[in-house]
N, C-alpha and C positions, 0 to 999 in steps of 0.2 A: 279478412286477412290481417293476421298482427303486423304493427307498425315495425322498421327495422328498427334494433336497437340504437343506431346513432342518428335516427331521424326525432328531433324532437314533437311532441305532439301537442298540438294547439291548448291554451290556456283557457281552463273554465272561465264561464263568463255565469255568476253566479246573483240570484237577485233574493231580495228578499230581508224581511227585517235582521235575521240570525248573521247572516253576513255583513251586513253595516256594523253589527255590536263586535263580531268577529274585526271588521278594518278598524274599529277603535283601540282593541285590545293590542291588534298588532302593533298596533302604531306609537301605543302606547310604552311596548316593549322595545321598541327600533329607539324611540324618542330617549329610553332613559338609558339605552346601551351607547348610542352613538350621539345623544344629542341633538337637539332640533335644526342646527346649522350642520349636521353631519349625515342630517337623512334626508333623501330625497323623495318626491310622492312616488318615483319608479321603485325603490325599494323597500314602499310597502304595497303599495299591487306586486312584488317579486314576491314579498314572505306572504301572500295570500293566494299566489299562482294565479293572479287575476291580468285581464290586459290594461292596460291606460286607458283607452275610451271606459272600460266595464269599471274600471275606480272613478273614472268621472262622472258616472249615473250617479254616486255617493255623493261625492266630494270633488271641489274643482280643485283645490289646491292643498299644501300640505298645512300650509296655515288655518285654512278651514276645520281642516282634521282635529287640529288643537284647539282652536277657538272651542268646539263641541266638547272636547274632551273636558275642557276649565268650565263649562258653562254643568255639563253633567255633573262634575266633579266637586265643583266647590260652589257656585252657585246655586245647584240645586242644593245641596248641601245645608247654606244658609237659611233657605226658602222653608226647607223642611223643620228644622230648628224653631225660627221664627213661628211655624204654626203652633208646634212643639205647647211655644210660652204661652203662646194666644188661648190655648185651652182653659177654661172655666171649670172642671167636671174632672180633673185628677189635682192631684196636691203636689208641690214642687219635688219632693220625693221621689213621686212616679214619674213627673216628668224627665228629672234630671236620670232615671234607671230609661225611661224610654228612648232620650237623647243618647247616651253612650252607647246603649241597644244599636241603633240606627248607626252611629258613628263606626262601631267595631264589627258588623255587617257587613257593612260596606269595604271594611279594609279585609277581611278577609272572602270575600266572593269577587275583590278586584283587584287585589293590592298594585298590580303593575301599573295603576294610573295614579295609584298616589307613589310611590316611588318614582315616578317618571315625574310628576308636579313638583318633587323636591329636589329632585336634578337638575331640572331645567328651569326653575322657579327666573335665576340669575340670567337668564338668557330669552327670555318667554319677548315677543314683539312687543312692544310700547302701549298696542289698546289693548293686548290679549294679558299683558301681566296687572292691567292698571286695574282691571275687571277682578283677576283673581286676587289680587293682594285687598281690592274693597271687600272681595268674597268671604276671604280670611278675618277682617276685620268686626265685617258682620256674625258672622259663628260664633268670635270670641265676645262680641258686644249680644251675643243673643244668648249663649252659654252663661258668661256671668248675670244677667237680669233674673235667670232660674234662679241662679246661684242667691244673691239677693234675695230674691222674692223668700225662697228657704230660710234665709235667716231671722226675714223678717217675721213671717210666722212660725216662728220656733223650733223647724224640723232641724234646722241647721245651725251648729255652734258659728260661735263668732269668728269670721275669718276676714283672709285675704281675699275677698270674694275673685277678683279678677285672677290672681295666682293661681288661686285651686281650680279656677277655668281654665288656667292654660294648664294646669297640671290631669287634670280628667282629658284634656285635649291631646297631651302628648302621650298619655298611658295608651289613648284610643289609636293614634297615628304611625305608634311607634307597632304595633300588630303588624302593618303592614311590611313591615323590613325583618321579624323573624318566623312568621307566620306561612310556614311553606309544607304542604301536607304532601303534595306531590315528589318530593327531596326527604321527607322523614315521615317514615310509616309508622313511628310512633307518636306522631302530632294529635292533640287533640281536637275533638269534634269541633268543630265551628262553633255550635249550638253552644256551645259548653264552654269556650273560651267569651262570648258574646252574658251569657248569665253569669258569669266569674265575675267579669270587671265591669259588669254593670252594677253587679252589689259588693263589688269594692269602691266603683268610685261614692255610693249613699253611703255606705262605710265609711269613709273618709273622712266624710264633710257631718253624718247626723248629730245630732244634739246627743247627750245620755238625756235619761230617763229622769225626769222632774222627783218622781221618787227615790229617794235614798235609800241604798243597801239596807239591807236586814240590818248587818252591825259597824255600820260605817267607823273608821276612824276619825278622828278630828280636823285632820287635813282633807281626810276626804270630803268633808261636810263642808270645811271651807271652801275648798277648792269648788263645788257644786255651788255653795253663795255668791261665790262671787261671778260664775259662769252668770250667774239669774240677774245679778247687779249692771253686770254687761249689757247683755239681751236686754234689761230694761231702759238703759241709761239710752241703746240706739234706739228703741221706741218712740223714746222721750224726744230725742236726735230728729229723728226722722218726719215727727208731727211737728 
């Protein structure tokens, strides 16, 4: 027998990994609509039609929910990078295309958790923002070392190395706030936005080519010496 239509009917009680990623997502989205002092853990068991004991199989409280979400978020984040550099067996090149890879992935398979982390960034608990803000710091101190290491073996012109890290950092971060497929059906593939600005940000930063044009002009040739006088002089620097 169908239920009457003004009798409400009992709320799923739902288990399983898909639904945990589901209470992050939500929560994710409540967090950076209303704010973390503006949501309560009832109104993310509401937007998942779950009861309170079945959101507390997850999670005891809404601070926990966040804790997880900074720790997925930018923590892992860091960890991932970090190995990134650690690699022996690709050139900083591919590391630095593999890093935005991973970076602009991320922002478009979840953007509502990095939009909701730069919402609430100002507002995050005292251990849970002290965590992200080190998390933050480690990406940008694990991003520039690629960076670095590139220059130092030549794939990479002479720069601002820290700069152009934050600047591949915000190219990657900034996806996340216009990147919405489900709002405009003429968005591009993820795939395709993810290979774009990973070979712009090696773009960016490569060296030209040690060989000189076919018919260079005179500046050009300068400007190319003295690129090489640079690159040698940090060599010189460095040892």
């Amino acid at each position: 027998m169908e239920n009457p239509p003004n009798v409400d009917r009992p709320k799923t009680t739902l288990r399983g990994g898909a639904t945990r990623t589901s209470i992050l997502e939500n929560a994710a989205k409540l967090f950076a609509e209303k704010g973390f002092a503006g949501t309560a853990l009832q109104d993310i068991a509401d937007a998942m039609d779950l009861t309170r004991p079945a959101l507390y199989h997850y999670f005891s409280s809404k601070e926990e929910v966040l804790a997880t979400l900074v720790a997925e978020t930018s923590l892992s984040t860091a960890e991932r990078i970090e190995r990134v550099r650690l690699r022996a067996d690709i050139s900083p090149s591919e590391k630095l295309r593999l890093v935005t890879s991973q970076l602009v992935r991320e922002r478009t398979s979840a953007p509502e958790r990095f939009r909701m982390l730069d919402r609430t960034e100002s507002a995050l608990p005292p251990d849970i923002g002290k965590k992200h803000r080190a998390a933050r710091r480690a990406v940008l101190t694990e991003l520039t070392a690629i960076i670095v290491e590139g220059v130092t073996a030549g794939e990479f012109r002479q720069t601002d190395e820290r700069l152009a890290a934050l600047s591949v950092l915000g190219m990657s971060n900034w996806v996340a706030w216009w990147y919405s497929p489900s709002h405009d059906e003429h968005a591009e593939p993820a795939e395709h936005i993810v290979t774009t600005l990973s070979d712009t940000a090696v773009a960016m930063l490569a060296r030209p080519d040690h060989r000189l044009p076919k018919a260079p002009g005179r500046r050009a040739a300068l400007a190319q010496l003295r690129e090489d006088l640079d690159y040698l002089d940090r060599l010189l620097t460095d040892e």
